[in-house]
TORKOL-4160 file (C-alpha; in steps of 0.2 Angstrom, whole numbers, padded with zeros to 4 digits, m for minus):
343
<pt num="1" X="0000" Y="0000" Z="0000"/>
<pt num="2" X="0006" Y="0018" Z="m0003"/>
<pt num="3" X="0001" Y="0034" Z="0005"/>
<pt num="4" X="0007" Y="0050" Z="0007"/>
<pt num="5" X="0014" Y="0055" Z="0023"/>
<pt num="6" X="0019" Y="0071" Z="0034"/>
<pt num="7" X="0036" Y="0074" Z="0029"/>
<pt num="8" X="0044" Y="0081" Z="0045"/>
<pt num="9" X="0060" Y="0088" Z="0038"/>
<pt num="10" X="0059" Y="0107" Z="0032"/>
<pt num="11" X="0059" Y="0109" Z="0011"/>
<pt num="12" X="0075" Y="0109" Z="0002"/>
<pt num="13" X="0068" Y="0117" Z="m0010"/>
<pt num="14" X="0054" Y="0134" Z="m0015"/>
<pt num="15" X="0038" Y="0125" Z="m0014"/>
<pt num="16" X="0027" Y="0133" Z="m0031"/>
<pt num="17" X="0014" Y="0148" Z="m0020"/>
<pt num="18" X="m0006" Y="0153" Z="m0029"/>
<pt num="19" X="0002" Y="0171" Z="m0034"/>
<pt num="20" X="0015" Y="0161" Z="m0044"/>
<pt num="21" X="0007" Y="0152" Z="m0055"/>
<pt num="22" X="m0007" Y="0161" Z="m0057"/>
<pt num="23" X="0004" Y="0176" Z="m0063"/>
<pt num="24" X="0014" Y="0161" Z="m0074"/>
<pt num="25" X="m0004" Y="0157" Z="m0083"/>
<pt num="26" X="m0011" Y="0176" Z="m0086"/>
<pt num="27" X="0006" Y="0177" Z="m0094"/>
<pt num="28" X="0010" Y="0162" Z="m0104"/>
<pt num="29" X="m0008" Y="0163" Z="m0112"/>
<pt num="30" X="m0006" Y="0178" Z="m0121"/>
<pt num="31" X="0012" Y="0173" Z="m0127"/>
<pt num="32" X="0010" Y="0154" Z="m0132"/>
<pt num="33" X="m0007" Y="0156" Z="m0135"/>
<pt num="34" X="m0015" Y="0147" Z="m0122"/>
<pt num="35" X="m0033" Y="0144" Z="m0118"/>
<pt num="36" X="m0039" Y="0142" Z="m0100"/>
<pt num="37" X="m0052" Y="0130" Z="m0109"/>
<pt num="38" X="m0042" Y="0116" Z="m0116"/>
<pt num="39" X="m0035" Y="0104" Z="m0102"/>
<pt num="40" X="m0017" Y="0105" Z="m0100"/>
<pt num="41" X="m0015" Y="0123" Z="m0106"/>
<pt num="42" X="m0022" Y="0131" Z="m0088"/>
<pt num="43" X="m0016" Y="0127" Z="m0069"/>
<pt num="44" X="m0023" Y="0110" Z="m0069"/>
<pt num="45" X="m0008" Y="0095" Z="m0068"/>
<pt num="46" X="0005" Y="0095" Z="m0055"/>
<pt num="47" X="0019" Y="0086" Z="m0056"/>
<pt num="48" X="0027" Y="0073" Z="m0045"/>
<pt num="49" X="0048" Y="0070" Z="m0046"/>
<pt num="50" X="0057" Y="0058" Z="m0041"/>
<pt num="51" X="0044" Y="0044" Z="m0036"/>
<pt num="52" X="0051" Y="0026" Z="m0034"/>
<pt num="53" X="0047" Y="0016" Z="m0050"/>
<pt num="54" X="0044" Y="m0002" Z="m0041"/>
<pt num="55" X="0033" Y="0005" Z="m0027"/>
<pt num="56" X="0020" Y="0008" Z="m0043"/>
<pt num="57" X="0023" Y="m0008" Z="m0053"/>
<pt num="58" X="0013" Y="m0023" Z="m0054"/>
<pt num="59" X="0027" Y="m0033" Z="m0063"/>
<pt num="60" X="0046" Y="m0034" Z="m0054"/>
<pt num="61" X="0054" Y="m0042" Z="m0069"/>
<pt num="62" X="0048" Y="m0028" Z="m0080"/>
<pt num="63" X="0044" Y="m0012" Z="m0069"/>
<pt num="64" X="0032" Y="0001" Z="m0075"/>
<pt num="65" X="0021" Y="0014" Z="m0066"/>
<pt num="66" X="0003" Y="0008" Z="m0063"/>
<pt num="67" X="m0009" Y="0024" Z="m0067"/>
<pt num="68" X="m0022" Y="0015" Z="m0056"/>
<pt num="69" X="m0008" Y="0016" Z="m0043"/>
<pt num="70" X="m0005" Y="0034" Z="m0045"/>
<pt num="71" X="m0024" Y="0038" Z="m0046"/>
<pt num="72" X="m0028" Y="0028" Z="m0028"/>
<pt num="73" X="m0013" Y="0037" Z="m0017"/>
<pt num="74" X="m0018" Y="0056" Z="m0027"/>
<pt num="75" X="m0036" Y="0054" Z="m0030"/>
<pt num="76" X="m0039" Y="0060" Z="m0011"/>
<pt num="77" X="m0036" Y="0079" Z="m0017"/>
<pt num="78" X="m0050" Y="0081" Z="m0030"/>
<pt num="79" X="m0057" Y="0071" Z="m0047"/>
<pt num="80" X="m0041" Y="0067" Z="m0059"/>
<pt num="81" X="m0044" Y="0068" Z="m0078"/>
<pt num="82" X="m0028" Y="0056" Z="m0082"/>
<pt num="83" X="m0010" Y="0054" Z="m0077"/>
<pt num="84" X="0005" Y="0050" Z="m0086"/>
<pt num="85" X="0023" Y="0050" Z="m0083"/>
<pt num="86" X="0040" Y="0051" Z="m0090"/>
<pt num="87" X="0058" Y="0043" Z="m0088"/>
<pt num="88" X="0052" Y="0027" Z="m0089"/>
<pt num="89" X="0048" Y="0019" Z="m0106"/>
<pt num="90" X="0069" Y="0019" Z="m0111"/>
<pt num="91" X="0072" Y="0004" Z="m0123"/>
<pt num="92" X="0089" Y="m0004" Z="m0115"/>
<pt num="93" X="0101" Y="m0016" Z="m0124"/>
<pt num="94" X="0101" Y="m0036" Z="m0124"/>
<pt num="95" X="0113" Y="m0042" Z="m0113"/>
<pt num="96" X="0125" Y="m0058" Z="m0119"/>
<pt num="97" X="0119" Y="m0067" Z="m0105"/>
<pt num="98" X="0105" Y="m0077" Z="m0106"/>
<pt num="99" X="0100" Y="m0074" Z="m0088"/>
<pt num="100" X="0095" Y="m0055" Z="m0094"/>
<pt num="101" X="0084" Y="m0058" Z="m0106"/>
<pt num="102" X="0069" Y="m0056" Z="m0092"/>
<pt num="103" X="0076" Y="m0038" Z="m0088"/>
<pt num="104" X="0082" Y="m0031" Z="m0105"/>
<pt num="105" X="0070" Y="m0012" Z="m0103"/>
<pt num="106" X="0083" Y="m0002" Z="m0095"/>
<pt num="107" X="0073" Y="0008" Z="m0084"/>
<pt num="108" X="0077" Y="0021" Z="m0070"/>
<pt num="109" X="0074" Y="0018" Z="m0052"/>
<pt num="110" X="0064" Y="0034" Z="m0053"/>
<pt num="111" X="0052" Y="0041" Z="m0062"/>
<pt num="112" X="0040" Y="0058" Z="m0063"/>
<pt num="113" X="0023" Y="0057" Z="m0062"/>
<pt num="114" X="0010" Y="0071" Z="m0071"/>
<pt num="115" X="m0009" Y="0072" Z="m0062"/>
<pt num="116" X="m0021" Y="0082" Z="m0073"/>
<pt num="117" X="m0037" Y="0087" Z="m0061"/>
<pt num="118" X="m0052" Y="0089" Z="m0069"/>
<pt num="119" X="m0054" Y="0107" Z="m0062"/>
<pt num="120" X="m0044" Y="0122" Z="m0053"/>
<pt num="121" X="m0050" Y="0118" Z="m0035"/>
<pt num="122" X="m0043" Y="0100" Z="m0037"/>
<pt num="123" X="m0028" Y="0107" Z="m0043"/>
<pt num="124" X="m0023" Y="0117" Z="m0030"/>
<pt num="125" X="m0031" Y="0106" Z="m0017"/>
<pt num="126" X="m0017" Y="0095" Z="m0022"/>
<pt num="127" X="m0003" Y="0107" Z="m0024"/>
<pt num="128" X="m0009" Y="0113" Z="m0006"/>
<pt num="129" X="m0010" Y="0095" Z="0003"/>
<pt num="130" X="0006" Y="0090" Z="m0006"/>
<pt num="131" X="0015" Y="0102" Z="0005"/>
<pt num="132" X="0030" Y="0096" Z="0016"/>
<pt num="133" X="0027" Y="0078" Z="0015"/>
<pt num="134" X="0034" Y="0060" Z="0008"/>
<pt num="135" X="0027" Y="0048" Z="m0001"/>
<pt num="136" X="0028" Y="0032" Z="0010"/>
<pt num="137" X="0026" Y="0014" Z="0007"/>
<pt num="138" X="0015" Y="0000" Z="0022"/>
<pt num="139" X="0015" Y="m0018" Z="0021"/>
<pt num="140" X="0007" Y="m0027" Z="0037"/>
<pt num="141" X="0020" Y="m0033" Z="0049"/>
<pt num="142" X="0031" Y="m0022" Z="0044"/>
<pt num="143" X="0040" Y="m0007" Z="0045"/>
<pt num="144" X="0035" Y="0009" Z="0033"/>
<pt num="145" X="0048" Y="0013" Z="0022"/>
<pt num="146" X="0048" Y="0033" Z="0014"/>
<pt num="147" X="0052" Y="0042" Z="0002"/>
<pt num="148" X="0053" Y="0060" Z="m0004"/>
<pt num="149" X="0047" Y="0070" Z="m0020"/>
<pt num="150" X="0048" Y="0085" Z="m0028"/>
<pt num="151" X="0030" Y="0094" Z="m0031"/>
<pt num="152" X="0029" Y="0108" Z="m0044"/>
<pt num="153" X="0016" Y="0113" Z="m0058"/>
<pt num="154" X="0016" Y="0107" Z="m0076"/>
<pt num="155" X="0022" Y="0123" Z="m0087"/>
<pt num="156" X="0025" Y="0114" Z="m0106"/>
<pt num="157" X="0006" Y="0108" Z="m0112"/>
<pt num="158" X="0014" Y="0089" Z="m0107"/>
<pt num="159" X="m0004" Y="0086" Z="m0104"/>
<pt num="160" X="m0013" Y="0092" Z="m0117"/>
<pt num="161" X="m0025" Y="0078" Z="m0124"/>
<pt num="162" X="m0013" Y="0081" Z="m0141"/>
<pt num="163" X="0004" Y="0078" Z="m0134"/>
<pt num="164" X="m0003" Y="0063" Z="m0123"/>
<pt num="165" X="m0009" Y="0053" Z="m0140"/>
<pt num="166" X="0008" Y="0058" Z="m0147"/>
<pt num="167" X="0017" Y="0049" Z="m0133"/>
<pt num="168" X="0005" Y="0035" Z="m0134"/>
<pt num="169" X="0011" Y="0032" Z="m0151"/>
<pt num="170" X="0028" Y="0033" Z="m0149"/>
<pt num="171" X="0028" Y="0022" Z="m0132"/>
<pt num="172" X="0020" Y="0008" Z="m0144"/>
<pt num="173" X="0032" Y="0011" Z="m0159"/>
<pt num="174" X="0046" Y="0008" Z="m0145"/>
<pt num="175" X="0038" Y="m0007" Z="m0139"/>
<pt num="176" X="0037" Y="m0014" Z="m0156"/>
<pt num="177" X="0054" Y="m0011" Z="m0161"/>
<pt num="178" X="0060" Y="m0018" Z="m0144"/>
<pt num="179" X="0052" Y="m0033" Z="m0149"/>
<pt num="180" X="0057" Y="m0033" Z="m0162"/>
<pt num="181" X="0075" Y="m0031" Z="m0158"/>
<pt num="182" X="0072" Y="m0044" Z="m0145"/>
<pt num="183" X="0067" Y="m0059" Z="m0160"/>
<pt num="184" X="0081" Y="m0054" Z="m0170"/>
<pt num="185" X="0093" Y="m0057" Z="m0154"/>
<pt num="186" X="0084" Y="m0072" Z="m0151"/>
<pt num="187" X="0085" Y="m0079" Z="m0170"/>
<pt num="188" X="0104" Y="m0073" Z="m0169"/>
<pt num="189" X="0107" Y="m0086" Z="m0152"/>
<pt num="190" X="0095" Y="m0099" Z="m0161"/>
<pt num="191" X="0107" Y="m0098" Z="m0177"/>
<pt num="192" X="0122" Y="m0100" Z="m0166"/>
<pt num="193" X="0115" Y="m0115" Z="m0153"/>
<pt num="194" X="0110" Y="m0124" Z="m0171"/>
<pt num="195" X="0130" Y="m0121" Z="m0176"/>
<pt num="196" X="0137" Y="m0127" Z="m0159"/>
<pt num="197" X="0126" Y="m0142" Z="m0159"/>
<pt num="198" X="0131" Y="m0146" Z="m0177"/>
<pt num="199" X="0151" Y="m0142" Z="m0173"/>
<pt num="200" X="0149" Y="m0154" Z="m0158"/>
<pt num="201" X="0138" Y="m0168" Z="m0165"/>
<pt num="202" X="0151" Y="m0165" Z="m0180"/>
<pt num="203" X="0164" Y="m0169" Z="m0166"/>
<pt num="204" X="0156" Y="m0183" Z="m0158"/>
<pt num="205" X="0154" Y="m0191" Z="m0177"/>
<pt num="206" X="0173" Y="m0192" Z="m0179"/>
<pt num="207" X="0175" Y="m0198" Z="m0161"/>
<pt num="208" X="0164" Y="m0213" Z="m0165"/>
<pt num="209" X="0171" Y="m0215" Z="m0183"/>
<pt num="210" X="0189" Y="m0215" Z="m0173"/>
<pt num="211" X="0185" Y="m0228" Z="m0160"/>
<pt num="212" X="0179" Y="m0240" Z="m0174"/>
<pt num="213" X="0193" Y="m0237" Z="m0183"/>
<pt num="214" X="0203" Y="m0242" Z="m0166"/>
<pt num="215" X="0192" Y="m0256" Z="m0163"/>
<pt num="216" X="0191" Y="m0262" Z="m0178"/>
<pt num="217" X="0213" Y="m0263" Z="m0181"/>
<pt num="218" X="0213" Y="m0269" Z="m0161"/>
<pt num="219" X="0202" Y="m0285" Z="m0169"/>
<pt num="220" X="0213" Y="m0287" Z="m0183"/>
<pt num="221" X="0229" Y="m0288" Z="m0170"/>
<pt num="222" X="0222" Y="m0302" Z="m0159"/>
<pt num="223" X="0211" Y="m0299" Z="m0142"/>
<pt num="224" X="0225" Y="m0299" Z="m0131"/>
<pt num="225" X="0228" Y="m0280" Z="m0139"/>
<pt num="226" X="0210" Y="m0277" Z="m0138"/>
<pt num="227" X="0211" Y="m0278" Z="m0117"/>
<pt num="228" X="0226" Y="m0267" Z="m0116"/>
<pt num="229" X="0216" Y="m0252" Z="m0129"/>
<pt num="230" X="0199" Y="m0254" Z="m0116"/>
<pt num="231" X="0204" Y="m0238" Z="m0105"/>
<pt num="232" X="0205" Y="m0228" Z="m0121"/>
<pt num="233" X="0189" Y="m0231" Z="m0127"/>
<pt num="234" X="0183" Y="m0227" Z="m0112"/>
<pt num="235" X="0191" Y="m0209" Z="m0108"/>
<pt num="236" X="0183" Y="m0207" Z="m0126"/>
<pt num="237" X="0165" Y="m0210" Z="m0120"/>
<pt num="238" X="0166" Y="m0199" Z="m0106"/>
<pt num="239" X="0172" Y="m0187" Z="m0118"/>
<pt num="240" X="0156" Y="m0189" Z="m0131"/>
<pt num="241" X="0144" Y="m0190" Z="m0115"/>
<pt num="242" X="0152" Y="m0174" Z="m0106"/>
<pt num="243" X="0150" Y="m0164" Z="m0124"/>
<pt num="244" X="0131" Y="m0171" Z="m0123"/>
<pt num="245" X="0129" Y="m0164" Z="m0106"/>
<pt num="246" X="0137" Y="m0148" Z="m0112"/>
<pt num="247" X="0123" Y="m0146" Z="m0127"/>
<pt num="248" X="0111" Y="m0150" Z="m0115"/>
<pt num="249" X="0113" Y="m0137" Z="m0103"/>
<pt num="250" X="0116" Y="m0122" Z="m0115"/>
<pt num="251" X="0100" Y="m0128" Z="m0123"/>
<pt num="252" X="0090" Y="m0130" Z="m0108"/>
<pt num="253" X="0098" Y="m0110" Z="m0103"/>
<pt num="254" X="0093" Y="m0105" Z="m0122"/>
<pt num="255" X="0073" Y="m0112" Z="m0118"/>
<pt num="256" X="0074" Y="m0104" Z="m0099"/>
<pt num="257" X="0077" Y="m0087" Z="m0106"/>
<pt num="258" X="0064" Y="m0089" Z="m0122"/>
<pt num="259" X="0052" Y="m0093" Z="m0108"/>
<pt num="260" X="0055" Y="m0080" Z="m0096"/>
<pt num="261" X="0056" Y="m0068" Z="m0110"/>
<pt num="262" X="0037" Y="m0076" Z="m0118"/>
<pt num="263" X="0029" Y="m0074" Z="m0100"/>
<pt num="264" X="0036" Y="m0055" Z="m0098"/>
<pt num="265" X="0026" Y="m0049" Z="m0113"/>
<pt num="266" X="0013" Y="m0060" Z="m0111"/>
<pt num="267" X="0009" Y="m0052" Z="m0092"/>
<pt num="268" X="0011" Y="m0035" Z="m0100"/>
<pt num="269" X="m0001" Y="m0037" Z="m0114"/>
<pt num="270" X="m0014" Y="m0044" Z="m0099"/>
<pt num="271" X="m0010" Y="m0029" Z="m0088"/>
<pt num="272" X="m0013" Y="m0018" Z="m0102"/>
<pt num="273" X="m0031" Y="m0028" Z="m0107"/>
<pt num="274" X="m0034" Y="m0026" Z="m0088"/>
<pt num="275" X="m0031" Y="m0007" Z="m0088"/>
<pt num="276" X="m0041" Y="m0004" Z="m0105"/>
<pt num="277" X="m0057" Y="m0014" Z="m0097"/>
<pt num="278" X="m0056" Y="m0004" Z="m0079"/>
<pt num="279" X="m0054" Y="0011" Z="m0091"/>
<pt num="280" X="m0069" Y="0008" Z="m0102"/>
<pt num="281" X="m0078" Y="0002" Z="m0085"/>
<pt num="282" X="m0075" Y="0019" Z="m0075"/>
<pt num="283" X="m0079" Y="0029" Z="m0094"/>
<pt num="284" X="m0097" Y="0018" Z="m0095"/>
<pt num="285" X="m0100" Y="0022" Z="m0076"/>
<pt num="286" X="m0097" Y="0041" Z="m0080"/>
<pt num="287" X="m0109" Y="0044" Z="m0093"/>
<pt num="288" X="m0122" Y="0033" Z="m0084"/>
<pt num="289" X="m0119" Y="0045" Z="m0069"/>
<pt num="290" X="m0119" Y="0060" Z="m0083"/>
<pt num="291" X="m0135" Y="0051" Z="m0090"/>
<pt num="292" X="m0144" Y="0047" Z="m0074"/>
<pt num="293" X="m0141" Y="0067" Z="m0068"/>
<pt num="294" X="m0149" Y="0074" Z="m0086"/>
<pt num="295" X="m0163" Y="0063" Z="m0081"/>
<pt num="296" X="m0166" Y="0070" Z="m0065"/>
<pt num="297" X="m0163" Y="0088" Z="m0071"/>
<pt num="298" X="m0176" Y="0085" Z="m0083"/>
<pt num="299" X="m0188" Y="0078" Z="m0072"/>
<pt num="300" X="m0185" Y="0093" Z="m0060"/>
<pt num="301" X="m0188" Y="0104" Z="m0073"/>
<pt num="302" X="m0204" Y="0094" Z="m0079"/>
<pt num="303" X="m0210" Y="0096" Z="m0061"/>
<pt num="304" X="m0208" Y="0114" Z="m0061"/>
<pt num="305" X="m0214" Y="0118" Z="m0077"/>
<pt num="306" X="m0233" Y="0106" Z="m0071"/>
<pt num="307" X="m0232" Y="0116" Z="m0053"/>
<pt num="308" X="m0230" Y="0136" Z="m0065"/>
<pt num="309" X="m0244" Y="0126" Z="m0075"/>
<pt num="310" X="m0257" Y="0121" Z="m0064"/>
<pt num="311" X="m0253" Y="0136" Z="m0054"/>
<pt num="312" X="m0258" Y="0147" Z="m0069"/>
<pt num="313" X="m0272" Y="0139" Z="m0073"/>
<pt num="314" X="m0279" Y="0139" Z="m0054"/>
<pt num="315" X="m0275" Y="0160" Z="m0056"/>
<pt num="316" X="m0286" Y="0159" Z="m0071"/>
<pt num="317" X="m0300" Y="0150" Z="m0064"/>
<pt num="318" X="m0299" Y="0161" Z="m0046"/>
<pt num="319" X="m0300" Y="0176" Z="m0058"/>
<pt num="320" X="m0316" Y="0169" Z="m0068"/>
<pt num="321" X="m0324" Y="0165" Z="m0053"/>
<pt num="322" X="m0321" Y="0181" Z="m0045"/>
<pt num="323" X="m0327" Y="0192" Z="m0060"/>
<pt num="324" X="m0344" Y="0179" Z="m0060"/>
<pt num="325" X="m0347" Y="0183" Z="m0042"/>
<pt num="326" X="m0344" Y="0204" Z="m0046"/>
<pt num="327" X="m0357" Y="0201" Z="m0062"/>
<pt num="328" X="m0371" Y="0191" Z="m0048"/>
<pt num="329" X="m0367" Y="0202" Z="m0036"/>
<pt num="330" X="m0372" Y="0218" Z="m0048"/>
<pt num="331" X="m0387" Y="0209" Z="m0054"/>
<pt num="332" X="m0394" Y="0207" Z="m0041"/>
<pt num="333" X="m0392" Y="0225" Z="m0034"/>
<pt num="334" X="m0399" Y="0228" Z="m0050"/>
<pt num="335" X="m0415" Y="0220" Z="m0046"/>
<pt num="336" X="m0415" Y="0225" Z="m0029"/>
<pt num="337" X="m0416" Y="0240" Z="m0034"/>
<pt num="338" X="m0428" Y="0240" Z="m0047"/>
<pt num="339" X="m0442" Y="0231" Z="m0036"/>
<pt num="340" X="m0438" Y="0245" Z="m0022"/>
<pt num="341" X="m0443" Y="0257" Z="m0037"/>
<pt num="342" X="m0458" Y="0248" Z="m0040"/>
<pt num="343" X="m0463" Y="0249" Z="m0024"/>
């Protein structure tokens, strides 16, 4: 579990005030030509330095930030629209040994995270509440471990919804290409385990093809020759079965590191179908929500527009009945006063 903590130690560094970056964004919107409209280009996404990549991975062999991880430890300050982060997708070089191939991404120990809140108050709820504190990590049983950040404000449109789709691009181009470095390194070892195997069975032909020979000239010599040759042929075979053993274990190392190497991106491509369904879950829960509020809007509005209605209408007839009651009420003075004539 991670948490953010009190950080008891004073800042080493100027924590970003309101008055700074609300001067930054009445200035940079007239020179960059910024709206305070399009997410990304206001105050709106603060940035997070220096977090510890493993504490938000959910796969040790190839560690990268969780945005589900980042949303649960920051979502306490206000509604986030999206995260992102950077330093961390670095495509890293095959090692030669075999044992690397389940580690080949070299990526930092560290990382910075980007939070986009949906609104201004969020925003500076967080950059308020991320004041003076560390970021710390609880398992039960043991002992909380911490760690501190660096908080400041985004200032370069990093999350701007255009820039994000551009880095999603580019993070899958990378991925393919590393994969696709990854089976030409592993065709390259294929190629040279197939060679050693050939060189040694090559090897192992001759061995046997010399022993017959051996065997072969001992029978032609008499069997008393053949006794005093028996430790030759024998240093022979454990030769032949110690090159077999050999091939073995370099093939057995070669299939360990495809395996590792298969399971890696195959747990990636789960966790990312995992994030894309929670994703689409949370968006279909929104727009219900969104849905659900219209309909109870309307239905408010319906009401009120029945109650103005019958309210209205009741006026009207109070109105009628009232200019009936003045129109009998004359009448009949009318004709009182007409029969006190008469008489």
């Amino acid at each position: 579990m991670v948490k953010i903590a009190w950080f008891i130690k004073e800042d080493a560094y100027d924590y970003p005030t309101v008055d700074e970056w609300e001067t930054y964004f009445k200035t940079i919107n007239g020179k960059k030509n910024w709206s305070e409209c399009i997410p990304g280009e206001r105050a709106d996404t603060v940035i997070i330095k220096n977090l510890p990549t493993k504490w938000f991975s959910l796969d040790s062999n190839n560690p990268k930030p969780c945005e589900r991880f980042l949303k649960d430890a920051l979502a306490v300050y206000g509604t986030i629209r999206k995260v992102d982060y950077e330093d961390c997708v670095e495509d890293g070089e095959l090692g030669d040994d075999i044992t690397s191939l389940g580690n080949q991404f070299g990526i930092p120990l560290t990382f910075n995270a980007y939070i986009q809140y949906q609104n201004y108050a969020h925003f500076k709820a967080a950059m308020s509440g991320l004041k003076g504190k560390q970021l710390m990590r609880l398992f039960p049983g043991q002992k909380p471990t911490f760690s501190p950040f660096v908080v400041d404000y985004d200032r370069t449109g990093f999350m701007t919804d255009k820039t994000h789709k551009m880095r999603k691009l580019e993070r899958e181009r990378l991925a393919e290409e590393s994969k696709r470095k990854h089976e030409a390194y592993m065709k390259q070892q294929n190629e040279l385990m197939k060679q050693q195997i050939e060189k040694r069975q090559k090897k192992k032909r001759k061995l046997e093809e010399k022993k017959m020979e051996e065997s072969r000239r001992r029978s032609s010599k008499g069997p008393k020759k053949k006794k005093k040759k028996s430790g030759i042929d024998k240093s022979e075979i454990k030769q032949i079965e110690s090159l077999e053993d050999e091939c073995k274990q370099v093939a057995a190392k070669l299939l360990k590191g495809i395996l590792i190497r298969v399971a890696a991106v195959e747990r990636e491509r789960l966790l990312k179908q995992r994030e894309d369904v929670l994703k689409r879950y949370s968006e279909h829960k929104k727009r219900q929500e969104e849905e659900q509020k219209v309909l109870e809007e309307d239905k408010a509005k319906n009401i009120e527009a029945m109650r103005a209605r019958e309210k209205e209408l009741k006026d009207r007839l109070m109105k009628k009945f009232k200019q009936f009651e003045e129109k009998k009420q004359k009448t009949h003075d009318k004709i009182q006063k007409k029969k006190h004539i008469i008489i």
